[in-house]
C-alpha positions as CSV (number, residue, x, y, z in Angstrom):
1,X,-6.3,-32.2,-42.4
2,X,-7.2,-28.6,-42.2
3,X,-9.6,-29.3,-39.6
4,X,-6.8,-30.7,-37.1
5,X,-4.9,-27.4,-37.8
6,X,-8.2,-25.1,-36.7
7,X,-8.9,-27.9,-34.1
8,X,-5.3,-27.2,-32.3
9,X,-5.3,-23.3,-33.0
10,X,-8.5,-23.0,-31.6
11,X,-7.2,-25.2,-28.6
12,X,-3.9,-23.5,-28.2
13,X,-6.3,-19.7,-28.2
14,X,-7.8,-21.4,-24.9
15,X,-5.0,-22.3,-23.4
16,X,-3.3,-19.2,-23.7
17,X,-6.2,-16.8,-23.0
18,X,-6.3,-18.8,-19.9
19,X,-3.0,-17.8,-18.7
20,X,-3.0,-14.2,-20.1
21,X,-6.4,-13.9,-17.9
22,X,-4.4,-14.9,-14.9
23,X,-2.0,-13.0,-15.2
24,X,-3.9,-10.1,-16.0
25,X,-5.9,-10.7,-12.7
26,X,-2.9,-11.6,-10.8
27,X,-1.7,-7.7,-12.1
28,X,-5.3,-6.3,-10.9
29,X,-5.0,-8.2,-7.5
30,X,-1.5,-6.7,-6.4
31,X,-2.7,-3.2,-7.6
32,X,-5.6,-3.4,-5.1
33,X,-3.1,-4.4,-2.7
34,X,-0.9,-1.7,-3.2
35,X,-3.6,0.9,-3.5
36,X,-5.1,-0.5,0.1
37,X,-1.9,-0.2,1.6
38,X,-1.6,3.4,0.1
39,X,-4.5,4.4,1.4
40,X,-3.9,3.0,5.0
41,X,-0.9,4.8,4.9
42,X,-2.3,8.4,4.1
43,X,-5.0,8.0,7.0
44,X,-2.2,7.0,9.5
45,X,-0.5,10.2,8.7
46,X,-3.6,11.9,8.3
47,X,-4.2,11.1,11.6
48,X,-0.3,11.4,13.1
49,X,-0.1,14.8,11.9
50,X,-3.1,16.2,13.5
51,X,-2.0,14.5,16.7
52,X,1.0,16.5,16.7
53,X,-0.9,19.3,15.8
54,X,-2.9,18.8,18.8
55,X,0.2,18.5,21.1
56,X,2.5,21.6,19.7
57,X,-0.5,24.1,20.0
58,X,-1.6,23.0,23.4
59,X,1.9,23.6,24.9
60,X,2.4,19.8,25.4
61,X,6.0,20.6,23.1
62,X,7.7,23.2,25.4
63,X,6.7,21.3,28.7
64,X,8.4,18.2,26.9
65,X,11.8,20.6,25.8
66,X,11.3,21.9,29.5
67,X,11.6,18.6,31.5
68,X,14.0,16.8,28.7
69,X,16.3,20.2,29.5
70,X,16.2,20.3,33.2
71,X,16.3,16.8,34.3
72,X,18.4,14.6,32.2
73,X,20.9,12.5,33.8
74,X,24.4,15.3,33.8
75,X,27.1,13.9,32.5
């Protein structure tokens, strides 16, 4: 009789270390996900801040303020 008991605990430690492993992974999987998507997000404003950079210190931003100033539809 004690046999059926260690037969079914042993059966029921399976089948819930099979769902605690998946959900552990599952856990693991969306933090890669969200640390790719992090990351991606850093180098594109990595790389959008040293465009502007580039544009405001080659004068690109006052010939912009220039010609938005002096020819925009009067009202």
């Amino acid at each position: 009789m004690i046999r059926i008991y260690f037969v079914a605990l042993g059966g029921a430690a399976i089948f819930l270390s099979y769902f605690v492993g998946m959900h552990v992974a599952n856990i693991k999987c969306n933090e890669r996900s969200a640390n790719t998507v992090a990351e991606q997000i850093i180098t594109h404003n990595s790389i959008w801040g040293a465009t502007d950079e580039e544009v405001m210190h080659t004068g690109v931003g006052d010939i912009r303020l220039i010609l938005r100033e002096k020819y925009t539809i009067a009202e």
